[in-house]
C-alpha positions in Angstrom: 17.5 25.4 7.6 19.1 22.6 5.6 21.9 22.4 8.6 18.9 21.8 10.8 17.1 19.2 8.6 20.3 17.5 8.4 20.2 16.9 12.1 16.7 16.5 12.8 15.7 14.5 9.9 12.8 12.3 11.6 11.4 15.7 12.7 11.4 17.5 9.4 9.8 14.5 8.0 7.0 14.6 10.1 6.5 18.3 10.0 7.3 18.5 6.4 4.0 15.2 6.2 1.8 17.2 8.0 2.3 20.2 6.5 2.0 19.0 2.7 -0.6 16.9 4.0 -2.5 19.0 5.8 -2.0 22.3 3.9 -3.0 20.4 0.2 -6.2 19.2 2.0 -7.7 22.6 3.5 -6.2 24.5 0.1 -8.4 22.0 -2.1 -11.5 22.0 -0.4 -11.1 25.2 1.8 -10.8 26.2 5.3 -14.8 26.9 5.4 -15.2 23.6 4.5 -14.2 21.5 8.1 -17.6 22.7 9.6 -19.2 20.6 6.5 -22.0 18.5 7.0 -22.3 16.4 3.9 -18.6 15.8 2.8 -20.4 12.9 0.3 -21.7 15.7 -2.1 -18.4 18.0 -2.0 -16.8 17.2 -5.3 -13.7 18.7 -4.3 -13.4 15.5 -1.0 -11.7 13.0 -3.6 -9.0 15.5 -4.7 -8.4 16.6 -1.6 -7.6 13.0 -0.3 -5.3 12.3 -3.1 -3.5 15.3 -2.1 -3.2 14.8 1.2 -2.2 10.6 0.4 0.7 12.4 -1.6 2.2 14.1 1.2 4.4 11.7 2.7 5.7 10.2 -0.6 7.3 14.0 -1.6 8.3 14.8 1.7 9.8 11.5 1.9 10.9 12.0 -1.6 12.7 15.6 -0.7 14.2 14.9 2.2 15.9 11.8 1.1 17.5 14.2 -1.2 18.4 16.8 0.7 19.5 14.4 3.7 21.2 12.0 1.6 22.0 13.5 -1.5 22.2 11.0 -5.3 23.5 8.0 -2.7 19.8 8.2 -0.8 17.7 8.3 -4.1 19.7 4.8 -4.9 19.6 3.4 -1.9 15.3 3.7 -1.6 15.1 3.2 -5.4 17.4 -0.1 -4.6 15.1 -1.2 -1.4 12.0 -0.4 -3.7 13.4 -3.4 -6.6 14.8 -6.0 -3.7 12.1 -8.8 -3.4 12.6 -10.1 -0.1 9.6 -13.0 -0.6 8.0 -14.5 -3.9 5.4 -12.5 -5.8 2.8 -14.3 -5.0 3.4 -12.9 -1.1 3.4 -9.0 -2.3 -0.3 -9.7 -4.7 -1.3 -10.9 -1.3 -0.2 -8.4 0.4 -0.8 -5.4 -2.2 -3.7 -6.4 -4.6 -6.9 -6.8 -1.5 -6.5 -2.9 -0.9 -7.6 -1.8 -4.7 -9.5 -5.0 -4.8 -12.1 -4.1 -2.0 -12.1 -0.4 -2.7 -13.3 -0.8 -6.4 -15.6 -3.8 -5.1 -17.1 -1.7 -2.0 -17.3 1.3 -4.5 -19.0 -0.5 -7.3 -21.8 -1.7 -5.5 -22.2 1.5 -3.8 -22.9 3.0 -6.8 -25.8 1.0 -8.0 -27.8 1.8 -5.3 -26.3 4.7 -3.3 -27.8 8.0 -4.1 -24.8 9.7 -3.0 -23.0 8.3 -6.1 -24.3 10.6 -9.4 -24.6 8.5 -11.9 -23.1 10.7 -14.0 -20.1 10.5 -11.7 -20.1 6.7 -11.1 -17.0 5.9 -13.5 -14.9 8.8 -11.6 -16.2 7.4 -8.1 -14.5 4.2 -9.0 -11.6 5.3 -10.8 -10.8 7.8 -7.7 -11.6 5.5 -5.2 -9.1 2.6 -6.9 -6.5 6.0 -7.5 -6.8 6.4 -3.4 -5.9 2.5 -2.8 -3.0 3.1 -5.6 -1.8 6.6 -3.4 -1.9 4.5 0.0 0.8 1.9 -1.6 2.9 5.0 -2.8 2.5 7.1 0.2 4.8 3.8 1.9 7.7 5.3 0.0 7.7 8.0 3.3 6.7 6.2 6.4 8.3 3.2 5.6 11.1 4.4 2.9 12.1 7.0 4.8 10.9 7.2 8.5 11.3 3.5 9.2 15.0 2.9 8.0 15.6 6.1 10.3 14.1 4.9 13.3 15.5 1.5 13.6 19.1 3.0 13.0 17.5 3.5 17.4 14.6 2.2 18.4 14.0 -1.6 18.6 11.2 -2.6 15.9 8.7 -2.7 18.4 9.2 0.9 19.5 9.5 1.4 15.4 6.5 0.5 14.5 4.4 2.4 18.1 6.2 5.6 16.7 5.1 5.3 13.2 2.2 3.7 13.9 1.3 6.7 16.3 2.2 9.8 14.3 0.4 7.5 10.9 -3.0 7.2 13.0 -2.8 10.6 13.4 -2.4 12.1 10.4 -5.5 11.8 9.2 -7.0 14.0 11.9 -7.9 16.7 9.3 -10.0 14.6 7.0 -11.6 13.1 10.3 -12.3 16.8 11.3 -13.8 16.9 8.0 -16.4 14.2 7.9 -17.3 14.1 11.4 -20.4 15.8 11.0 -21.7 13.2 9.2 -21.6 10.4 11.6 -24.7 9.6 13.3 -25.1 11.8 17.0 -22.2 14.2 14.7 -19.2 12.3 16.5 -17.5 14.2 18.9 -13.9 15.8 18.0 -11.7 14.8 20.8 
């Protein structure tokens, strides 16, 4: 297996994504639970995205490991401290995503009556937690995926490949929620 990982390691990342991803979300809110109609009222919805936002960070994490040994873990712990533009550029870049979350979430929660408001604090601490998870989930797709890819493809074809297999990863969660679109949106 490890032989095969070591030669394939773009395909063990993916499968090793989905299935962390994947397998974390149906094990935390069950199997039962993709024919759900009101996802908003499943307390168990917010855990399960966390888990499934973690998958691509420890697959990326593992396999950089096993594929690359103590020289990997320096080289994506390296890449993680080089500033390539001023900070300003990266607050730009990273502080909107926890910004509009816990904004969008806040005022949600004074008026939605999907948000207990016994639950309010935890809404908003989840939901900034989630925007958190997105930035660290980067440490696979673009820690580990990206580097590998372009070792190939031009960053054009980079960035379809990631982009594709990224858009759908969240399939299950989509699965999961469907129901509760107006008309119930259809699968495909």
């Amino acid at each position: 297996m490890a032989t095969f990982i070591k030669r394939h390691p773009l395909l063990a990342y993916y499968v090793l994504t989905f299935a962390l991803s994947w397998g974390g979300f149906l094990l935390m809110v069950g199997p039962g639970s993709l024919a759900n109609t009101n996802w908003q009222a499943e307390a168990k919805f917010l855990s399960a995205i966390m888990v499934m936002l973690a998958g691509p960070s420890i697959a990326g994490l593992l396999l950089t490991g096993l594929v690359d040994g103590r020289a990997g873990y320096r080289d994506l712990f390296l890449r993680l401290r080089t500033w390539r533009v001023g900070i300003r550029w990266y607050v730009i870049a990273i502080l909107p995503a926890p910004l509009v979350s816990g904004g969008i979430l806040f005022m949600l929660s004074m008026t939605s009556p999907l948000l207990i408001p016994d639950n309010k604090p935890a809404v908003l601490l989840g939901g900034l937690g989630a925007a958190a998870t997105t930035i660290l989930e980067e440490i696979g797709w673009t820690g580990f995926a990206v580097p590998r890819l372009r070792r190939r493809y031009s960053v054009a074809m980079t960035g379809l490949i990631v982009g594709l297999l990224w858009g759908m990863w969240p399939f299950l969660q989509q699965v999961f929620v469907r129901g509760t679109y107006p008309g119930r949106s259809p699968l495909p």
